[in-house]
C-alpha positions in Angstrom: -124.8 53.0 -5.1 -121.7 52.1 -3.7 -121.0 49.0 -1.4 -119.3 49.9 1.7 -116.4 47.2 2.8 -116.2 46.2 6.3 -112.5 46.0 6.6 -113.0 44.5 10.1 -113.9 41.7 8.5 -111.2 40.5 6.1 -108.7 40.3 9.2 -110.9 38.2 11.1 -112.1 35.6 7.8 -108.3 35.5 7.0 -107.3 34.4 10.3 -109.9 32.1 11.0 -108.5 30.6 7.5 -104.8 30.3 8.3 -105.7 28.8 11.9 -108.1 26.2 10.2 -105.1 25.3 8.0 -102.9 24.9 10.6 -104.6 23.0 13.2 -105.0 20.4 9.7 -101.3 20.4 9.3 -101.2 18.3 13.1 -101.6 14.9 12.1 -102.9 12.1 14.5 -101.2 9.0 15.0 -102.2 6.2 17.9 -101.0 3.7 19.7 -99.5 0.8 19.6 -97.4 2.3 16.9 -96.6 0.1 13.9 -93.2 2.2 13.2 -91.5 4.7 14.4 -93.5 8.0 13.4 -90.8 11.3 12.2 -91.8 14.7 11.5 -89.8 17.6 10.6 -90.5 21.6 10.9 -89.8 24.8 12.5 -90.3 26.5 15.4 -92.2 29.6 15.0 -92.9 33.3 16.8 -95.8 32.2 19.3 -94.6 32.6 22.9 -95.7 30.0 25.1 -95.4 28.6 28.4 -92.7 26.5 26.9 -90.4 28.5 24.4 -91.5 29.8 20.8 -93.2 27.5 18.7 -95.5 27.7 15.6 -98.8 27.9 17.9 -100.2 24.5 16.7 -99.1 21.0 17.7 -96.4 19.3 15.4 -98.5 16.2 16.0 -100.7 14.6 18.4 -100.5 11.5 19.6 -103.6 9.4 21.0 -102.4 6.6 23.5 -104.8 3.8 23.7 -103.9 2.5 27.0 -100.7 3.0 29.2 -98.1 2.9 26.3 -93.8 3.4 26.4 -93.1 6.2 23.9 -89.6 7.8 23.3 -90.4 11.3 22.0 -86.9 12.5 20.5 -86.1 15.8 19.2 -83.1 17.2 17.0 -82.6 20.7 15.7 -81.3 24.0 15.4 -80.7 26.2 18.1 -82.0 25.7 21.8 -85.2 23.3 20.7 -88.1 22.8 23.2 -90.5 20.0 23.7 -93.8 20.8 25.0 -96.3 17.7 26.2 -99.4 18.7 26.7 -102.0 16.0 28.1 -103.2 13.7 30.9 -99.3 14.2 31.8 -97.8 17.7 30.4 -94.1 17.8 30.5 -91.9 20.8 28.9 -88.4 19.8 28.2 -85.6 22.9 27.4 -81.8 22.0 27.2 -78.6 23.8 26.0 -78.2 21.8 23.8 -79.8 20.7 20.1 -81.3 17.7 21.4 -84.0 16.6 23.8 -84.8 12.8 24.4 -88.6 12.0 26.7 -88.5 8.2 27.5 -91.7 7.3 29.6 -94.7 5.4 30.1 -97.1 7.5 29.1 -101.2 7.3 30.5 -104.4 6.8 28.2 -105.5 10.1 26.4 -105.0 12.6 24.0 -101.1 14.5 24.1 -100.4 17.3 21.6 -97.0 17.3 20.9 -95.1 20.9 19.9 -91.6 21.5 19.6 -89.9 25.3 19.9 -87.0 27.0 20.4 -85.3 29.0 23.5 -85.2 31.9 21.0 -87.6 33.3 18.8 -87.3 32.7 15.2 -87.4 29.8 12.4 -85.6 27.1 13.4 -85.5 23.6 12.2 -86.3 20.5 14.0 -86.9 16.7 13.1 -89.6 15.0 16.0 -89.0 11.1 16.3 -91.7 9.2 18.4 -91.5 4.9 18.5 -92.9 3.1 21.2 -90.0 0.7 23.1 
């Protein structure tokens, strides 16, 4: 007897997979900070409301009570900076850098960082608290 594959399947298991690896990738961090916290990576092919960026935070960021961060961003191309939280801020320049000074609320903030254009580009994310 011969097994019949449901090729519906697969797909779905392997994407469930890769999105389980990626939402690992993300690490946490909270506040107060101890040092400044760097990450480095490239933007990916997801559209979102904020450029092109890998679909998954770059990190997150958990701020224990009302906290100064500088979020900083250098990299190739046009890069974007997408804040999403109890305040959401999306930050696009012409040029290769972005700088976010602020006092940011309590909460959760996922942090991602695109590009204008679609593509691979690289990027290094600095967060320190001032």
């Amino acid at each position: 007897m011969k097994r019949l594959i449901d090729w519906t399947i697969l797909p779905t298991a392997l994407a469930a997979t890769f999105a389980t690896i990626t939402m690992a990738a993300a690490q946490t961090v909270q506040t107060p900070l101890s040092s400044a916290v760097t990450v480095t990576g490239s933007s990916g092919q997801v559209q979102s409301e904020c450029g092109f960026n890998a679909g998954s935070p770059s990190q997150v960021v958990v701020v224990n009570q009302p906290t100064a961060l500088r979020f900083s961003v250098q990299g190739e191309g046009q890069p974007t900076l997408w804040i999403q939280g109890p305040v959401s801020r999306c930050v696009m320049t012409p040029g290769s850098s972005i700088e976010v000074p602020g006092m940011w609320e309590q909460g959760t903030y996922s942090i991602f960082v695109g590009n204008q254009s679609q593509g691979s580009y690289a990027y290094t994310l600095s967060i320190r608290q001032e």
